[in-house]
N, C-alpha and C positions, 0 to 999 in steps of 0.2 A: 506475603506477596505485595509487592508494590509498583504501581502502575503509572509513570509520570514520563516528561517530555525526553526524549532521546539526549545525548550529550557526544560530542564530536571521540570522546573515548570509545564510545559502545559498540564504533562503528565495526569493527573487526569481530562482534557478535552476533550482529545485527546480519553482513553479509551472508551470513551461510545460511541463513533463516530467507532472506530474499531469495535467494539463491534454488531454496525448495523452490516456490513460485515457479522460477523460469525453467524449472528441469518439466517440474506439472504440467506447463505449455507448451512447451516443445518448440520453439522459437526457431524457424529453418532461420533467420538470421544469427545462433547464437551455435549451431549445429557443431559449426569446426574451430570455435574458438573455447580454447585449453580452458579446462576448470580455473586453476590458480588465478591466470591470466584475467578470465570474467570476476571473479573473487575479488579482485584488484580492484576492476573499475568498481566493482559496487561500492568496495570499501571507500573507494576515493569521493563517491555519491553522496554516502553518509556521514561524510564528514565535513560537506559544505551549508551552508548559510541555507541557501535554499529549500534542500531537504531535510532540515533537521528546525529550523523555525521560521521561516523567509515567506517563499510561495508556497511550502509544502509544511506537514508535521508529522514529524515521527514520535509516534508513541509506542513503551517498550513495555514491557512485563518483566521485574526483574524477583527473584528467589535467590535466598544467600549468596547475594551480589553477584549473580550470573544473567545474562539478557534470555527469557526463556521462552519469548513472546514481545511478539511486534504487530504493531500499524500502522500504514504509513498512506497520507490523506492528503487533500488539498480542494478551494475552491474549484470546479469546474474551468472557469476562463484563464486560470493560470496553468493547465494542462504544458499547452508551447512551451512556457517558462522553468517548468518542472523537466518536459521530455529534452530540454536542449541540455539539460545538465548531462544527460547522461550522452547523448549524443555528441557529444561535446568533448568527453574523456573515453570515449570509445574512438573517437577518431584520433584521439594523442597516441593511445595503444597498438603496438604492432601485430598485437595479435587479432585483431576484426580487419578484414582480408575488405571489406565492404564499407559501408557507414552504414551506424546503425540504426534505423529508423523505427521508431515507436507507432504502433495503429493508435487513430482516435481509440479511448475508450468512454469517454464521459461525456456529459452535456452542461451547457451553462447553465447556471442557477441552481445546481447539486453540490454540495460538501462532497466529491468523488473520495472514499477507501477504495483506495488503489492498491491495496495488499494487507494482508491479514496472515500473519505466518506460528505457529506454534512450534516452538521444538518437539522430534519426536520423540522425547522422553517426557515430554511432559505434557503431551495431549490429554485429551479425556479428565483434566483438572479443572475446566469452568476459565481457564485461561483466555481464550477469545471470548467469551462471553463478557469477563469482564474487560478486556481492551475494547469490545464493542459499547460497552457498557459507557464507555470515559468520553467518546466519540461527540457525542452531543457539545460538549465543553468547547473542543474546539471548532466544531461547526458552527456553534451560534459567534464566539472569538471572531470568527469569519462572515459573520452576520450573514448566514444559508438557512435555511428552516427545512431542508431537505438535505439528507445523505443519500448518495446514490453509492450500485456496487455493481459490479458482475461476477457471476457466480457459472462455474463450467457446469454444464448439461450434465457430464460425464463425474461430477463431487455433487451426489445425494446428499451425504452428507452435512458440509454444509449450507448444502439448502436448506437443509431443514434447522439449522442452527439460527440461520438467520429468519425464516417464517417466526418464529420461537420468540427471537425478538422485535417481533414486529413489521419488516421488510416481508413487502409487497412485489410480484413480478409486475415491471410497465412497460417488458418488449424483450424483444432478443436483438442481440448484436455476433458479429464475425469475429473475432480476434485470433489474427492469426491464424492458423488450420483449426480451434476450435469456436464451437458456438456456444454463446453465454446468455444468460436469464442477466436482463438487468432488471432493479433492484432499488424501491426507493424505502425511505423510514423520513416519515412528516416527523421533524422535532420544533417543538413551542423556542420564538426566537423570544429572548427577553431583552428587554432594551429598557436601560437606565436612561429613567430622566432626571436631569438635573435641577436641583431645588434653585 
C-alpha cells in the first residue's frame, strides 16, 4: 500500500470514490443531475491545480497501481477558493439544471478533511486509518495545528474510527438535509528554524 499526493492521472479513480460521498448525502442539489454527467465534473475537479496541490490536497491510497482510497483536505479559509472550483465546472455543465452551490462546512484555523472515501472492495483493510494517518503532514505543510471533520450522525461507524484516532466532538452542524458531529484532532505544528 502506498499513500502519497494525488497526480492529475488518478483523477478518473479518484471520482467514483467522491462520488460515494455525495450518493451518502443526498444532495437535493445533485438529485436530477445524470450519474456520468456529475462523474464528469468531478473528474474535471481533480484534475485541477487546486484540488490536487493549490488550495486543497488530495491524498490517495493506492494497491497494485489502482487508487483504492482517498482524502481530500484543505486549510479552513480557503473553503471559497476550493468550493468555486467546483461551482465553477458545474455551471460549464448542462447537465446542473441550477448552480451549484456548496454549504459552509469548516471553520478557520482547522486543516478541514473534507472527504475520506474507501473503495468498497477494499474497506475493513486499515485503509482510512492510514490516509488519516498521513493527514498531519500536510496540515502542518499548511501551518494548522488542528484538523477539523464532519462526521454524519447516521455513519457510527466511522465515528468511531475517528474517536480511535483521536478526534474529539466540538459541535454539530446542518449540511444539507443531514446533521453532522464536527470534529477536531490537536496535531503538534513543527516549525523549522533556521540556523
Amino acid at each position: 500500500m502506498i499513500i502519497r499526493e494525488a497526480r492529475p492521472a488518478d483523477a478518473t479513480q479518484v471520482a467514483p470514490l467522491m462520488n460515494l460521498i455525495y450518493d451518502e448525502m443526498a444532495l437535493t442539489d445533485l438529485e436530477d443531475v445524470p450519474g456520468p454527467d456529475l462523474l464528469k465534473v468531478i473528474t474535471a475537479a481533480y484534475r485541477t491545480r487546486t484540488y490536487l496541490s493549490g488550495a486543497a490536497t488530495t491524498v490517495v491510497a493506492e494497491a497494485n497501481g489502482q487508487v483504492v482510497g482517498v482524502a481530500f483536505g484543505y486549510p479552513g479559509e480557503k473553503e471559497d477558493v476550493v468550493d468555486d472550483v467546483m461551482t465553477r465546472l458545474a455551471a460549464k455543465s448542462a447537465a446542473f439544471d441550477e448552480p451549484f452551490d456548496l454549504d459552509s462546512e469548516t471553520e478557520a484555523g482547522e486543516w478541514y478533511l473534507d472527504s475520506l472515501a474507501v473503495s468498497p472492495d477494499h474497506q475493513g483493510k486499515g485503509i482510512g486509518r492510514q490516509l488519516l494517518r498521513a493527514l498531519p503532514i500536510y496540515a502542518q505543510r499548511d501551518r494548522q495545528s488542528v484538523i477539523g471533520l464532519n462526521v454524519d450522525f447516521e455513519n457510527p461507524g466511522a465515528m468511531r474510527l475517528y474517536e480511535r484516532m483521536g478526534y474529539e466532538v466540538t459541535g454539530t452542524q446542518m449540511i444539507g438535509d443531514h446533521e453532522y458531529f464536527h470534529m477536531h484532532l490537536e496535531i503538534c505544528l513543527r516549525v523549522r528554524l533556521a540556523n
